[in-house]
TORPA-935864 format. One record per atom (N, C-alpha, C): residue number from 1; x negated, z negated, y. Coordinates in nm, 2 decimals. Example, Ala and Ser with C-alpha at 12.3 -4.5 7.8 and 13.67 -1.06 7.14 Angstrom:
<sites>
(site 1, (-1.32, -0.78, -0.57))
(site 1, (-1.23, -0.78, -0.45))
(site 1, (-1.32, -0.78, -0.33))
(site 2, (-1.28, -0.71, -0.22))
(site 2, (-1.37, -0.71, -0.11))
(site 2, (-1.29, -0.79, 0.00))
</sites>
This chain:
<sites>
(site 1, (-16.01, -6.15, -3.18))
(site 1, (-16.04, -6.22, -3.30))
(site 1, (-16.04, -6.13, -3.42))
(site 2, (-16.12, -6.13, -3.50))
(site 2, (-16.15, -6.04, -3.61))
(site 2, (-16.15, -6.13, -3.74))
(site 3, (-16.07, -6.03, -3.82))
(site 3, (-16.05, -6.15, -3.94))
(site 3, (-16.15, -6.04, -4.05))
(site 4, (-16.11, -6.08, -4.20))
(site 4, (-16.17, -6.00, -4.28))
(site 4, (-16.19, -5.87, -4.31))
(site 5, (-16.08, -5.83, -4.27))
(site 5, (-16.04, -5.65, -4.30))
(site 5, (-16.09, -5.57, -4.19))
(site 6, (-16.11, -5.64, -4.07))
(site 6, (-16.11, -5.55, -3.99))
(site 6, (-16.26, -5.47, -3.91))
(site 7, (-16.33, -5.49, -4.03))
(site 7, (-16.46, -5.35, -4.00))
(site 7, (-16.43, -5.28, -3.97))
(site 8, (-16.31, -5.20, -3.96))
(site 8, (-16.29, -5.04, -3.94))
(site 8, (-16.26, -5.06, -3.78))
(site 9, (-16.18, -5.15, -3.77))
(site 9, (-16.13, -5.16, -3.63))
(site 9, (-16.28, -5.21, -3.51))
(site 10, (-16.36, -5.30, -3.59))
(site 10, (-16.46, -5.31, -3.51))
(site 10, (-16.52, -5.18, -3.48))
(site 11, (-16.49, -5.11, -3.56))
(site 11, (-16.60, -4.97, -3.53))
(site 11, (-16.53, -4.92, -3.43))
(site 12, (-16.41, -4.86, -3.44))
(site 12, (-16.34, -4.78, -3.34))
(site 12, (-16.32, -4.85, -3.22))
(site 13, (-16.37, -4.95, -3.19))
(site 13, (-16.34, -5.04, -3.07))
(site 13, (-16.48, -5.09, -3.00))
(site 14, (-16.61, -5.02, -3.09))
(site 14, (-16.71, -5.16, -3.08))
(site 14, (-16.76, -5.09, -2.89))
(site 15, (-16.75, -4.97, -2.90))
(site 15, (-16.78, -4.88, -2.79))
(site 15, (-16.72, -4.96, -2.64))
(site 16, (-16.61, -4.99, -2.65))
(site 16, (-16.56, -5.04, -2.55))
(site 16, (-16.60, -5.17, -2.46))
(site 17, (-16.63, -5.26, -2.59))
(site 17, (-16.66, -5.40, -2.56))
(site 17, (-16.78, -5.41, -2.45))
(site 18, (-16.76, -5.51, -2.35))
(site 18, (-16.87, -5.55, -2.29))
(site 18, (-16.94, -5.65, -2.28))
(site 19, (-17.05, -5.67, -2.25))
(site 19, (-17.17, -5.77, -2.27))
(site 19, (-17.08, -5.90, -2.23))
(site 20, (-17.00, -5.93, -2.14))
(site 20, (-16.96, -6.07, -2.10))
(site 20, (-16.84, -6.08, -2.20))
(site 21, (-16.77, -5.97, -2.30))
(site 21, (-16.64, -6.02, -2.39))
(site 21, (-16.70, -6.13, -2.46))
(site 22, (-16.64, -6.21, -2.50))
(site 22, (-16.67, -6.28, -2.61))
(site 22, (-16.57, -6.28, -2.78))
(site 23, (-16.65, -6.25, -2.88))
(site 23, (-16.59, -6.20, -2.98))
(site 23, (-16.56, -6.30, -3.01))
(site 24, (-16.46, -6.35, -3.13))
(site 24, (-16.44, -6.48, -3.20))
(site 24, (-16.39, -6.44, -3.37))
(site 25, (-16.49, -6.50, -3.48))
(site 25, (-16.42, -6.43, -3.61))
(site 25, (-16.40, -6.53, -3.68))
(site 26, (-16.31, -6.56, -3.76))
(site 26, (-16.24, -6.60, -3.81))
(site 26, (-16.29, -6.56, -3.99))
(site 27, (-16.34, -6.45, -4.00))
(site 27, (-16.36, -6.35, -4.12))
(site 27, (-16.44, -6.43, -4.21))
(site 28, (-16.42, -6.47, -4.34))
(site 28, (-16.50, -6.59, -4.42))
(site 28, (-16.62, -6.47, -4.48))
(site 29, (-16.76, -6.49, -4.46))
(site 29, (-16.86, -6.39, -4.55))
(site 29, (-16.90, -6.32, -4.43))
(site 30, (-16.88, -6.29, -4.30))
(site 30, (-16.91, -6.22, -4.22))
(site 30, (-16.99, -6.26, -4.10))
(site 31, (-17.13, -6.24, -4.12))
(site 31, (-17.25, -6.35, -4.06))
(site 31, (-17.30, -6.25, -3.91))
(site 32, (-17.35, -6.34, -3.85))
(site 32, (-17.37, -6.34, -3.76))
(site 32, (-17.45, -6.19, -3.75))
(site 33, (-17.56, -6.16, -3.80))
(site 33, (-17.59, -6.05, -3.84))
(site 33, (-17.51, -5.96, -3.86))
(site 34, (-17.46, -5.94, -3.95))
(site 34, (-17.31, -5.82, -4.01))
(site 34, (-17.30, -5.79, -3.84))
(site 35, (-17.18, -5.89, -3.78))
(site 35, (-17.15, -5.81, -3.66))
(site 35, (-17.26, -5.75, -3.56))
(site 36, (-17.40, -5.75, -3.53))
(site 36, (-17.48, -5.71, -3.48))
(site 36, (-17.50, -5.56, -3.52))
(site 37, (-17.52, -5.56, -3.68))
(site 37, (-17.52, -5.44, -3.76))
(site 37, (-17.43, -5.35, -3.69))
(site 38, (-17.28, -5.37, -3.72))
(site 38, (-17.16, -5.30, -3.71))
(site 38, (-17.18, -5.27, -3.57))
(site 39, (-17.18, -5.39, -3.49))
(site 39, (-17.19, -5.31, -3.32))
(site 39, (-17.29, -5.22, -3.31))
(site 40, (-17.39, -5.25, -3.36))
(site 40, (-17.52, -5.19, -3.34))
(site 40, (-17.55, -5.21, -3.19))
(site 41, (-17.53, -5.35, -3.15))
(site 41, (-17.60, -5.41, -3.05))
(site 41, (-17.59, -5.56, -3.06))
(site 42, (-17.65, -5.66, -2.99))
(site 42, (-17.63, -5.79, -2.98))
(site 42, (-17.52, -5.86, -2.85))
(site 43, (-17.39, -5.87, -2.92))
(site 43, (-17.29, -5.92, -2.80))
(site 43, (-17.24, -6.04, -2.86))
(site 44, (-17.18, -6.11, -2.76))
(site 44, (-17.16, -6.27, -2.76))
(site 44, (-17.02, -6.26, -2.89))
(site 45, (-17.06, -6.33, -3.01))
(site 45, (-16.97, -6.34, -3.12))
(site 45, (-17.01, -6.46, -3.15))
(site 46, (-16.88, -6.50, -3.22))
(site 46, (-16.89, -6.70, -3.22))
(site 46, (-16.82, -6.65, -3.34))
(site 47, (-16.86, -6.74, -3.46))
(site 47, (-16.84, -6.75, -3.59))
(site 47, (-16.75, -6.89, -3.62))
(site 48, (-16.59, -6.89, -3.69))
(site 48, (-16.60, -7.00, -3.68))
(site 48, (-16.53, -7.01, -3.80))
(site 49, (-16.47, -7.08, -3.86))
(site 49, (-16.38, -7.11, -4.01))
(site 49, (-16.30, -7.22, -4.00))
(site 50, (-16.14, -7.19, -3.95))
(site 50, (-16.05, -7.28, -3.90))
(site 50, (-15.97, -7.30, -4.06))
(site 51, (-15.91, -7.40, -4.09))
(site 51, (-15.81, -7.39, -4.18))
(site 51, (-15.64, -7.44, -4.16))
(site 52, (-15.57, -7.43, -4.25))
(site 52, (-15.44, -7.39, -4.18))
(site 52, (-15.34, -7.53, -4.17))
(site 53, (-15.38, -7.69, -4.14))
(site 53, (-15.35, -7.75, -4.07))
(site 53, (-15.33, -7.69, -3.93))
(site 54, (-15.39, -7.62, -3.87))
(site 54, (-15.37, -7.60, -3.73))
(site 54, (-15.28, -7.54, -3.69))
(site 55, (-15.18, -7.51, -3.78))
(site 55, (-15.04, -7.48, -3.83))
(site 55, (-14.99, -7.56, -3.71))
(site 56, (-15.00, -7.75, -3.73))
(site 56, (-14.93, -7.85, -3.69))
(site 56, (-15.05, -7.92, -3.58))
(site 57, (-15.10, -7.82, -3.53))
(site 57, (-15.20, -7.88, -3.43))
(site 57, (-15.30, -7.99, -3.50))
(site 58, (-15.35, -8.02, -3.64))
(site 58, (-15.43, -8.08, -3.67))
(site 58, (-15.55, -8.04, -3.78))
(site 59, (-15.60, -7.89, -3.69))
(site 59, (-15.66, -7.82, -3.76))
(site 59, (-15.81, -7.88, -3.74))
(site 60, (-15.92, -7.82, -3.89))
(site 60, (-16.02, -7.85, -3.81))
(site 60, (-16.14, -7.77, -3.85))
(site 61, (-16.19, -7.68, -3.73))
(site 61, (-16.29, -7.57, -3.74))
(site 61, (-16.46, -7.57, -3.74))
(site 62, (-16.50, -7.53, -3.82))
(site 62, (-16.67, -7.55, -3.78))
(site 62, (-16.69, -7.37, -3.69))
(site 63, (-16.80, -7.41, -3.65))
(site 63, (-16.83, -7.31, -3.51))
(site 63, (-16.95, -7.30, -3.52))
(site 64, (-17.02, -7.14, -3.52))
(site 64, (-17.16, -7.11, -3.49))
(site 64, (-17.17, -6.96, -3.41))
(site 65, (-17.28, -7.01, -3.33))
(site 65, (-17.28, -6.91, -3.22))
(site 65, (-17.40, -6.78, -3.25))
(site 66, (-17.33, -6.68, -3.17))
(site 66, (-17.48, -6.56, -3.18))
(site 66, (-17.60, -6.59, -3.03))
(site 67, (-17.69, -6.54, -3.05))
(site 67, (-17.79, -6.57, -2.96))
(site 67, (-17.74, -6.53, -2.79))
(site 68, (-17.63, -6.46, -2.83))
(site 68, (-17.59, -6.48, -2.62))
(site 68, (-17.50, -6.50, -2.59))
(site 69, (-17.45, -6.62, -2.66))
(site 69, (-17.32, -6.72, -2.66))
(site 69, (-17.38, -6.83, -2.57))
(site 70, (-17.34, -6.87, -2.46))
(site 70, (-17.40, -6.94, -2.36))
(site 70, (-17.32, -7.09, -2.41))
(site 71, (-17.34, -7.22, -2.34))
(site 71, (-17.29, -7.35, -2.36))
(site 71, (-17.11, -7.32, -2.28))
(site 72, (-17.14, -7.22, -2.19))
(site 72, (-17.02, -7.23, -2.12))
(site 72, (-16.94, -7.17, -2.21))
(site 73, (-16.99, -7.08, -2.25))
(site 73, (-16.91, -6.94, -2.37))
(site 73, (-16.84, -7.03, -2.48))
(site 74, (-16.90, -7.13, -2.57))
(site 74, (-16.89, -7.20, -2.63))
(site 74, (-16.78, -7.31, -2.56))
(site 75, (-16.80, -7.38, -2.47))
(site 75, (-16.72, -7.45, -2.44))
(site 75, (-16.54, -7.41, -2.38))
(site 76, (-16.56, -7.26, -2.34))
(site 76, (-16.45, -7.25, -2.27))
(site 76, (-16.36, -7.14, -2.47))
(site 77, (-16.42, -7.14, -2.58))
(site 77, (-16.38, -7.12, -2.71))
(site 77, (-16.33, -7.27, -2.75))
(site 78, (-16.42, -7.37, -2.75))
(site 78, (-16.34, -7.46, -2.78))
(site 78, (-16.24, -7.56, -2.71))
(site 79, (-16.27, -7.52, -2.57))
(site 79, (-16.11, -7.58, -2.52))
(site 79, (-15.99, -7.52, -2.55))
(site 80, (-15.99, -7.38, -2.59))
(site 80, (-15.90, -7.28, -2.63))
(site 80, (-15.86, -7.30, -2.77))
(site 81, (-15.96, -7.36, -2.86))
(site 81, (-15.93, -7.42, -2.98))
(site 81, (-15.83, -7.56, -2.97))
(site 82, (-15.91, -7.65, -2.89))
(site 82, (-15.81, -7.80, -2.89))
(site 82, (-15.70, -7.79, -2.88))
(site 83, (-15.59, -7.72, -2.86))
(site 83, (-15.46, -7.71, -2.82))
(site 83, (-15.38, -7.74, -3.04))
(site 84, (-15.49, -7.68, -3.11))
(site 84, (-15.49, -7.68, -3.23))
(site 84, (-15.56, -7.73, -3.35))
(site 85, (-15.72, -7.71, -3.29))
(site 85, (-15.74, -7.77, -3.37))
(site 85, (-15.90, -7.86, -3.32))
(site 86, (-15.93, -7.96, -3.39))
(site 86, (-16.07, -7.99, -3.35))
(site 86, (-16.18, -7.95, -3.40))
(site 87, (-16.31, -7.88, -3.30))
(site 87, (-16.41, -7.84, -3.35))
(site 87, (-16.53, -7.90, -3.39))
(site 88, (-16.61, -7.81, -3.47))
(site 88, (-16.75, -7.85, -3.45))
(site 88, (-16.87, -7.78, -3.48))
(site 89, (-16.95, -7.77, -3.34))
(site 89, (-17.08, -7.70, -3.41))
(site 89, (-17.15, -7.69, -3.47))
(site 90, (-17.20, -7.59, -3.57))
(site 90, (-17.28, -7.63, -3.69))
(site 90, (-17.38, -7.55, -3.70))
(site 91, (-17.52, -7.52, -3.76))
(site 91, (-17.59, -7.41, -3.83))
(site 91, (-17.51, -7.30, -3.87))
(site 92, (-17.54, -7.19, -3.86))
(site 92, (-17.50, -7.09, -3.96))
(site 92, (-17.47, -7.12, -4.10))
(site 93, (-17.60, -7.15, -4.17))
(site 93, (-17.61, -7.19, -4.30))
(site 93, (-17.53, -7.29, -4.38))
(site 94, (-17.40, -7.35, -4.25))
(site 94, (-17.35, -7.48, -4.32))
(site 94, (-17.22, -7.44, -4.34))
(site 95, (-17.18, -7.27, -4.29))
(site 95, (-17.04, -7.24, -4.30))
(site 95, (-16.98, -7.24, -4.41))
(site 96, (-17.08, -7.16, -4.52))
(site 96, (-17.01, -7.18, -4.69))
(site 96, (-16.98, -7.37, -4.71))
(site 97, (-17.03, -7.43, -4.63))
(site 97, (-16.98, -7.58, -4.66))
(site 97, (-16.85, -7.62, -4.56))
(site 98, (-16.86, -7.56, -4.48))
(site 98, (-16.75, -7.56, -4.41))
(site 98, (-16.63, -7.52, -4.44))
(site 99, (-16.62, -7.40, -4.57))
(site 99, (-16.52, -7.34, -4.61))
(site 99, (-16.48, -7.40, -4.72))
(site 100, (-16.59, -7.51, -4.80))
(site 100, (-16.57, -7.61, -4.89))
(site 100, (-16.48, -7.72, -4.86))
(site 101, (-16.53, -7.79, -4.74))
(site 101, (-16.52, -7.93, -4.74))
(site 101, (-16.38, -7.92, -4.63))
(site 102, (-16.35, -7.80, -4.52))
(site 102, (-16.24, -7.80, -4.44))
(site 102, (-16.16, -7.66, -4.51))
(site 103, (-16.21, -7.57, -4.46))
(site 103, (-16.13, -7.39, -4.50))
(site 103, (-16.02, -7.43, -4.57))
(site 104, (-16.12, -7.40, -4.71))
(site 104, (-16.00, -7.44, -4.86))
(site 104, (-15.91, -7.59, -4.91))
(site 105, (-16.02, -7.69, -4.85))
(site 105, (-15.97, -7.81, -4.89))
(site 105, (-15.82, -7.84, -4.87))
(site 106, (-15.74, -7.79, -4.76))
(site 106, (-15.59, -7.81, -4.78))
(site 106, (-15.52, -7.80, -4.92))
(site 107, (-15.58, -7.69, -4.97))
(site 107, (-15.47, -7.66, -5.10))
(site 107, (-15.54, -7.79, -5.17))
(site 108, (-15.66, -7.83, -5.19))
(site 108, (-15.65, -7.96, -5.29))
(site 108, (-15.59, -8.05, -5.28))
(site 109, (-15.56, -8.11, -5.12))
(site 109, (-15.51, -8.20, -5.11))
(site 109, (-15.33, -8.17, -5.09))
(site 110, (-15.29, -8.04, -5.13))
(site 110, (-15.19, -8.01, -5.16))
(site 110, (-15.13, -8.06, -5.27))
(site 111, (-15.23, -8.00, -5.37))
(site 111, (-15.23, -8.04, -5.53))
(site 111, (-15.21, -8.18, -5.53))
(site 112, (-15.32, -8.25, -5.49))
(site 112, (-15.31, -8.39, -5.52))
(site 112, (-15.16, -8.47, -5.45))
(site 113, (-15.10, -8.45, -5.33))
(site 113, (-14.98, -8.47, -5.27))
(site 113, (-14.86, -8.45, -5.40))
(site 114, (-14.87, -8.34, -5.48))
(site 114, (-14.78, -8.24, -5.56))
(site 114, (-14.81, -8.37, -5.67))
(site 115, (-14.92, -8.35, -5.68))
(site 115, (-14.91, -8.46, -5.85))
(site 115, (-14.86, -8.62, -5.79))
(site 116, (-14.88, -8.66, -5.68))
(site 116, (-14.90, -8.85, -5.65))
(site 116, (-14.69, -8.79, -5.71))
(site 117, (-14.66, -8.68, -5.58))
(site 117, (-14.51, -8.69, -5.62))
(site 117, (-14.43, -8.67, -5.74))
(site 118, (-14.50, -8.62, -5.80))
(site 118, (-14.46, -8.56, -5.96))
(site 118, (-14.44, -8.67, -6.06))
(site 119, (-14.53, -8.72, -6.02))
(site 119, (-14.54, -8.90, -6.07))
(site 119, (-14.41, -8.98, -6.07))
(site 120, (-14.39, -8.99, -5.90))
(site 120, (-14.32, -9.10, -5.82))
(site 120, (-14.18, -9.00, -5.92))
(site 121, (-14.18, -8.91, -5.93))
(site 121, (-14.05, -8.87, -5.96))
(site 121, (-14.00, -8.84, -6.08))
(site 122, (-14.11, -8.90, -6.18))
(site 122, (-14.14, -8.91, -6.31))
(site 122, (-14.05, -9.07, -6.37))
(site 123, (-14.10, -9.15, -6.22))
(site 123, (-14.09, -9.30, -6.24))
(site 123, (-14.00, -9.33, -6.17))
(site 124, (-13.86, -9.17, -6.12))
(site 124, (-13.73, -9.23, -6.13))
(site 124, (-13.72, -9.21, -5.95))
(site 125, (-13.81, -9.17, -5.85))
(site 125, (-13.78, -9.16, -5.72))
(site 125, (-13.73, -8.98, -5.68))
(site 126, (-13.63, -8.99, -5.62))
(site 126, (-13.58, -8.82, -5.56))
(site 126, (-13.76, -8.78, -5.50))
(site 127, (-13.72, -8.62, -5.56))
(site 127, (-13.82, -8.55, -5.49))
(site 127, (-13.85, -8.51, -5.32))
(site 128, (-13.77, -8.57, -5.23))
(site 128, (-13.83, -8.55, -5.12))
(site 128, (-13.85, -8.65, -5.06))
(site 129, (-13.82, -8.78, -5.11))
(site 129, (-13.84, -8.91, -5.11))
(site 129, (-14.04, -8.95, -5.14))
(site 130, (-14.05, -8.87, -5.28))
(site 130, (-14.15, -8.86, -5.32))
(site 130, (-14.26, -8.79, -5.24))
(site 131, (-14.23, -8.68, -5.23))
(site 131, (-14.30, -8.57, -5.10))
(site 131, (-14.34, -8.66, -5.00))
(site 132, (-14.25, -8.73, -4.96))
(site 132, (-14.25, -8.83, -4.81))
(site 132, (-14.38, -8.94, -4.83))
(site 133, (-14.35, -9.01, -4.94))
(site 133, (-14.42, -9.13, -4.94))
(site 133, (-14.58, -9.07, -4.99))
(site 134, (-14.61, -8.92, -5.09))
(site 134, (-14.73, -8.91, -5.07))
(site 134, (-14.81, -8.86, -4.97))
(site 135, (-14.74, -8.77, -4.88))
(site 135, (-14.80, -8.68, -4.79))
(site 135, (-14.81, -8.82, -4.67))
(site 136, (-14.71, -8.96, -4.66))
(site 136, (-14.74, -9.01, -4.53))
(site 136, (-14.91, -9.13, -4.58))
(site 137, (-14.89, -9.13, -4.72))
(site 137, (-15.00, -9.22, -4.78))
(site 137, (-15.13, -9.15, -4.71))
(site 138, (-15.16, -9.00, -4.76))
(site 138, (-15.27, -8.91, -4.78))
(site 138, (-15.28, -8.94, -4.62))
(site 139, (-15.20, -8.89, -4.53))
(site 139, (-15.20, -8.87, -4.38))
(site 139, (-15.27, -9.04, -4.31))
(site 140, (-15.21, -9.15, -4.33))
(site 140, (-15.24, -9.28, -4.33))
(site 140, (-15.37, -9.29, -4.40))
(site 141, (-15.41, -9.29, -4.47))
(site 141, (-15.59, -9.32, -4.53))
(site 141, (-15.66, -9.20, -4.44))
(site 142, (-15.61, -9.07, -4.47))
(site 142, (-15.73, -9.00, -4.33))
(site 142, (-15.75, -9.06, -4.22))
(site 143, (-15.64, -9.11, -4.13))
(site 143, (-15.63, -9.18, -4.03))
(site 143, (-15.73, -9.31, -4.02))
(site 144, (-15.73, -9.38, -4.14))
(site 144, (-15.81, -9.47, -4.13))
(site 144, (-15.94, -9.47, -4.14))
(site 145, (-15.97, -9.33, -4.23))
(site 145, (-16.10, -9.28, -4.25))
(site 145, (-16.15, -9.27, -4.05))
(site 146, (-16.06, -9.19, -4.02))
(site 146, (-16.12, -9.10, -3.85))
(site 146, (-16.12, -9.23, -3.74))
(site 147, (-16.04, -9.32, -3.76))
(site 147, (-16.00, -9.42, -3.63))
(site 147, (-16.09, -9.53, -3.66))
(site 148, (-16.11, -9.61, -3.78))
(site 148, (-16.23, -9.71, -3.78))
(site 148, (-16.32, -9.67, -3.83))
(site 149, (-16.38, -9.55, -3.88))
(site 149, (-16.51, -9.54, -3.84))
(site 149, (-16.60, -9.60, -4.04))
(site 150, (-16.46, -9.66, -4.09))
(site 150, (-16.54, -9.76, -4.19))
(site 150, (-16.58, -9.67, -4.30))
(site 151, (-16.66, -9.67, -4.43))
(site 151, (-16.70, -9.58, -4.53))
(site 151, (-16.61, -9.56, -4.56))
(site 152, (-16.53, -9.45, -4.66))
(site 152, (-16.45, -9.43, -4.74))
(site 152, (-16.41, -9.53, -4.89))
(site 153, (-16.57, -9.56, -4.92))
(site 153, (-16.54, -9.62, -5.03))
(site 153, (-16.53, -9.82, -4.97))
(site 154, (-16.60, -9.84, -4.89))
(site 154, (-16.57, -9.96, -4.86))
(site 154, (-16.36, -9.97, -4.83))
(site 155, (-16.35, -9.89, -4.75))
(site 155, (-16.14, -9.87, -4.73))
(site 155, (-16.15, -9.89, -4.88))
(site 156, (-16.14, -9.80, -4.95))
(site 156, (-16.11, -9.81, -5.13))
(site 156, (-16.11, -9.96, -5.22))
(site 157, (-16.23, -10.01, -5.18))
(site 157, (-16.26, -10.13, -5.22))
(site 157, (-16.16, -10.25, -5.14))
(site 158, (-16.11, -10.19, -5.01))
(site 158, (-16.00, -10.31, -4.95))
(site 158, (-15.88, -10.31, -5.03))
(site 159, (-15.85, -10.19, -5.10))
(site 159, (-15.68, -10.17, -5.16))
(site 159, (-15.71, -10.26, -5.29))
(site 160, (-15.84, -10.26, -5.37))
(site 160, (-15.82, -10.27, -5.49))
(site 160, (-15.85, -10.42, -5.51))
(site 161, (-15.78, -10.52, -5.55))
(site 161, (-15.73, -10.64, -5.57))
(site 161, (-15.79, -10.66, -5.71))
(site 162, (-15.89, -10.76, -5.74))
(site 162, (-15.95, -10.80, -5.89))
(site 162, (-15.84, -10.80, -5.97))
(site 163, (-15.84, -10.76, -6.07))
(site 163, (-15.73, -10.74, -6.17))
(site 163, (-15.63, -10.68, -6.16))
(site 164, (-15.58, -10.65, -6.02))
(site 164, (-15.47, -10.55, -5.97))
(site 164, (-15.43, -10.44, -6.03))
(site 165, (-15.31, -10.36, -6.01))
(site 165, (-15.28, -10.25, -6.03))
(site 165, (-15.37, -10.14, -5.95))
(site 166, (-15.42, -10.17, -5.86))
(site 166, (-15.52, -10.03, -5.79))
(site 166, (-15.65, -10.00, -5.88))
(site 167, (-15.72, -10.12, -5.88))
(site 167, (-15.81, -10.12, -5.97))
(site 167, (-15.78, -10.02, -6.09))
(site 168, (-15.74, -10.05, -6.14))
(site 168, (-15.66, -9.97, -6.30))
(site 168, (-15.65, -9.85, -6.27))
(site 169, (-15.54, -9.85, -6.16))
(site 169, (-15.57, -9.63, -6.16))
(site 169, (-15.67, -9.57, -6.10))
(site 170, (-15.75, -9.68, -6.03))
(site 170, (-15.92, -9.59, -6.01))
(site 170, (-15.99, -9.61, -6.14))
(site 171, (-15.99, -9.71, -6.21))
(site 171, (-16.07, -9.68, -6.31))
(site 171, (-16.01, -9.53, -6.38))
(site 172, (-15.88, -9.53, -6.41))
(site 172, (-15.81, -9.43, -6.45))
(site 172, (-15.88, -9.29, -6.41))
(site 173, (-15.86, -9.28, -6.23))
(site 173, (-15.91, -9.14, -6.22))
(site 173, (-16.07, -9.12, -6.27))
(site 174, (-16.12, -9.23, -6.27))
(site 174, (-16.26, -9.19, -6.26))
(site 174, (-16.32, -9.17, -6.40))
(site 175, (-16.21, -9.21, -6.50))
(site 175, (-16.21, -9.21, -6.66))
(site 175, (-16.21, -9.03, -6.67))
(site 176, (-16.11, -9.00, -6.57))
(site 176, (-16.06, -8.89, -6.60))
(site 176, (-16.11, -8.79, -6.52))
(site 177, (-16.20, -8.82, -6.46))
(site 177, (-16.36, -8.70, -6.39))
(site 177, (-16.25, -8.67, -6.27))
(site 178, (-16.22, -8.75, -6.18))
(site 178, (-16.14, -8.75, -6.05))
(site 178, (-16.27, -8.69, -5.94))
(site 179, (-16.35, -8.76, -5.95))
(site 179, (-16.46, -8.74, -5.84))
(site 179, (-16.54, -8.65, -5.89))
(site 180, (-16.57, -8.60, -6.03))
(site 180, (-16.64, -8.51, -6.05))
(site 180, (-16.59, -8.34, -6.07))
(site 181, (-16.47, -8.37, -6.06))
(site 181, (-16.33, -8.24, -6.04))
(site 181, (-16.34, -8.18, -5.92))
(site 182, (-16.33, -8.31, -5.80))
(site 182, (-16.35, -8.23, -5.71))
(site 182, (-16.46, -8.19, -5.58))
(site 183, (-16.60, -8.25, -5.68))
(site 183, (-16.70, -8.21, -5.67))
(site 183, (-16.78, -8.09, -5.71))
(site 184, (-16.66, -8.07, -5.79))
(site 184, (-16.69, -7.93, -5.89))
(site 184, (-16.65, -7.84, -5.82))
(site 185, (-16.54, -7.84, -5.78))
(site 185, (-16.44, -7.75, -5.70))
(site 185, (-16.50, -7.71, -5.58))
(site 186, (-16.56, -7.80, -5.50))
(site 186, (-16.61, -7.75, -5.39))
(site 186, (-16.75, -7.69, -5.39))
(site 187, (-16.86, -7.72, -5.48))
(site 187, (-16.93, -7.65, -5.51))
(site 187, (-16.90, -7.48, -5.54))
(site 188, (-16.79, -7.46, -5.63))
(site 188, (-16.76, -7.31, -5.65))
(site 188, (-16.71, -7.30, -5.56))
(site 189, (-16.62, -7.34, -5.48))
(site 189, (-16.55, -7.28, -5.38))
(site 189, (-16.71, -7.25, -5.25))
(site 190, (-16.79, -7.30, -5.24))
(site 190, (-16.90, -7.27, -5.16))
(site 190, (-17.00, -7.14, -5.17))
(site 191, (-17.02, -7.20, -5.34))
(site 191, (-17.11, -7.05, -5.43))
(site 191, (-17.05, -6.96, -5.37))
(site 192, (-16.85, -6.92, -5.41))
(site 192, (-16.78, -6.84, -5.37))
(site 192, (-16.78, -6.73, -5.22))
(site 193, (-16.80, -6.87, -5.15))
(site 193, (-16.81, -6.79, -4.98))
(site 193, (-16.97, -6.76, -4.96))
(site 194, (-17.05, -6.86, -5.07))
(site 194, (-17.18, -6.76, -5.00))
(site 194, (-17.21, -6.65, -5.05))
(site 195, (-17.12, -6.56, -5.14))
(site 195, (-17.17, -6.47, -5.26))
(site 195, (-17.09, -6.40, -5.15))
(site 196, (-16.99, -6.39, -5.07))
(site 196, (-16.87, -6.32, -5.00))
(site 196, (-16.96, -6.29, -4.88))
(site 197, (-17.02, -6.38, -4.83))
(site 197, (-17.14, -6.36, -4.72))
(site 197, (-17.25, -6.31, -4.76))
(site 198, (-17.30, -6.29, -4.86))
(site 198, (-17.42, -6.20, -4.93))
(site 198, (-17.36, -6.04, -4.94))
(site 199, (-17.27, -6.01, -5.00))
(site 199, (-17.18, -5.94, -4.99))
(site 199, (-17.15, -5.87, -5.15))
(site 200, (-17.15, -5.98, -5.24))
(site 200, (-17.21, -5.97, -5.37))
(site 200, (-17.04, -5.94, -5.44))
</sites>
């Protein structure tokens, strides 16, 4: 597995490798091409962009293959993945989105966990108390998102009660450019990885 740094090591190694190894990179910016370049031949290298849920076995990776990455090649990578995380195949071209919407996205919804608690502990609850009840909320709405299947904003519209207190703090975030923040964010964070893959 080859991460960012390790051009130099592909060189001094590339001699060795044989047609049936299969490479696996991890390295954000480093396209399918590049490694053809560097080997200065075409061998079976699988591109993929895991993020660091898979810490806790609930990682989740997008995956793109080079042209003599067979269905088996690919399949016997992602059973080797499952133990950690769940995959998915994608275009080349969707990885900078990949590194948007999964890669990076942990630390936002770190942030966001950090503020629900900062709140709760604002409004008088111990901080690991607070930690607890945002990180099991965040964890509980993904779940609901992946197991029924329902839109996101339809779930949203079940919490918020006409006149309610939910109502209020959505209008709140959205007063306060909630959806357009981290809309924003992922866009640069994408620009970011495709300028890193251009090699800009």
């Amino acid at each position: 597995t080859f991460t960012q740094d390790d051009a130099e090591v592909l060189e001094e190694i590339k001699d060795l490798l044989t047609e049936e190894q299969i490479l696996v990179s991890i390295a954000p910016g480093k396209t399918l091409v590049w490694f053809d370049e560097v080997l200065g031949r075409n061998l079976k290298v699988i591109r993929t962009m895991p993020n660091t849920p898979s810490m806790v076995k609930e990682g989740m990776m997008g995956m793109c293959a080079g042209a003599r990455v067979t269905d088996a090649d690919m399949a016997l990578v992602r059973d080797l993945c499952s133990g950690f995380s769940q995959t998915e195949v994608i275009p080349e071209h969707l990885m900078d989105v990949v590194t948007a919407v999964s890669g990076s996205s942990p630390a936002y919804v770190f942030m966001f966990i950090e503020a629900m608690a900062d709140a709760a502990v604002a409004g008088g609850m111990p901080r690991q108390q607070a930690y607890k009840f945002a990180a099991q909320a965040v964890l509980g709405s993904a779940k609901m998102v992946l197991e029924t299947g329902m839109h996101p904003g339809t779930l949203k519209d079940m919490v918020c009660s006409p006149g309610g207190t939910t109502i209020d703090a959505v209008c709140e975030l959205e007063r306060m450019g909630f959806r357009a923040s981290v809309e924003s964010a992922m866009r640069v964070c994408g620009e970011k990885s495709k300028k890193m893959t251009e090699g800009k």
